[in-house]
LUMKEVO-517285 format. One record per residue (C-alpha): residue in three letters; x, y, z. Coordinates in steps of 0.1 Angstrom, whole numbers, plus 5000, padded with zeros to 4 digits. Example, Ala and Ser with C-alpha at 12.3 -4.5 7.8 and 13.67 -1.06 7.14 Angstrom:
REM residues 2
ala512349555078ser513749895071
This chain:
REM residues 118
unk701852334737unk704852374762unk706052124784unk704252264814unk700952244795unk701551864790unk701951774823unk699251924836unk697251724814unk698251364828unk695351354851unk693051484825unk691351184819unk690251264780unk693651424770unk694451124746unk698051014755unk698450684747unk699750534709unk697650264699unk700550044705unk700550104739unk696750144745unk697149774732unk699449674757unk698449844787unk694549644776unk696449314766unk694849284733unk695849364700unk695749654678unk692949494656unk690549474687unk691249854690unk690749904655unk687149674659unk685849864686unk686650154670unk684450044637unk682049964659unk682150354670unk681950264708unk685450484708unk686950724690unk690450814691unk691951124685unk694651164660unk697951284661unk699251544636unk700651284617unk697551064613unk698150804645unk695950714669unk695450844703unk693350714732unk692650864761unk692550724797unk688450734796unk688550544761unk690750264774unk688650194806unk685650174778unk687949934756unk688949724787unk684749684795unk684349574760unk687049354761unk685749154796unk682649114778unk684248974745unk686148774763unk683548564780unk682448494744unk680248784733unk680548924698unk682349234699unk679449434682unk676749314712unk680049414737unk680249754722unk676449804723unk676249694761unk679249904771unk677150204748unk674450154771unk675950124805unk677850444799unk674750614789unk672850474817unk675850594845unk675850964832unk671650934832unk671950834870unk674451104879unk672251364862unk669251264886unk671651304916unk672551614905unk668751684898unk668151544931unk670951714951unk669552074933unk665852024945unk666951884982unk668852194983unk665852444970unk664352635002unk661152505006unk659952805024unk660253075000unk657452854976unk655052845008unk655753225020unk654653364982unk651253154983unk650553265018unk650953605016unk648553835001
């Protein structure tokens, strides 16, 4: 990968440029919470060639959900479930807007004209 094709990466939100160490920092926790969740499998970082972990812009806005919710005292497995969920639940509602956008934009006419005409 050349220079160029790194930099065009940095608003790729899944392009997994952050060291654990710094994931850690820019979240404010510790390296063991990152390690937790991950155990957990709510994320899954990606490893560099030499075996380090790599986190991605998407994964540390999951970690920093989980993290709100363990910090207001809820174990870090429940956190990791919840955050599971609501993730799953905000790609199942922009599917239906996409569903619903698709059908709004379906010519109604064309399915009446074929039954009428004969």
């Amino acid at each position: 990968m050349t220079a160029d094709d790194s930099f065009g990466r940095l608003d790729d939100d899944d392009y997994p440029a952050y060291t654990m160490g710094r994931a850690a920092e820019i979240l404010g926790t510790t390296q063991g919470f990152l390690r937790a969740i991950g155990e957990a499998r709510l994320i899954t970082p990606l490893r560099s060639a030499g075996g380090h972990r790599r986190y991605s812009r998407y994964q540390l806005r999951i970690a920093a959900r989980a993290r709100e919710l363990v910090d207001q005292g809820m174990p870090i497995e429940a956190a990791c479930r919840i955050v599971i969920l609501e993730d799953q639940l905000e790609e199942a509602q922009q599917l239906n807007a996409a569903y619903r956008r698709e059908a709004g934009s379906a010519d109604p006419t064309t399915a009446v004209g074929a039954i009428g005409t004969g």
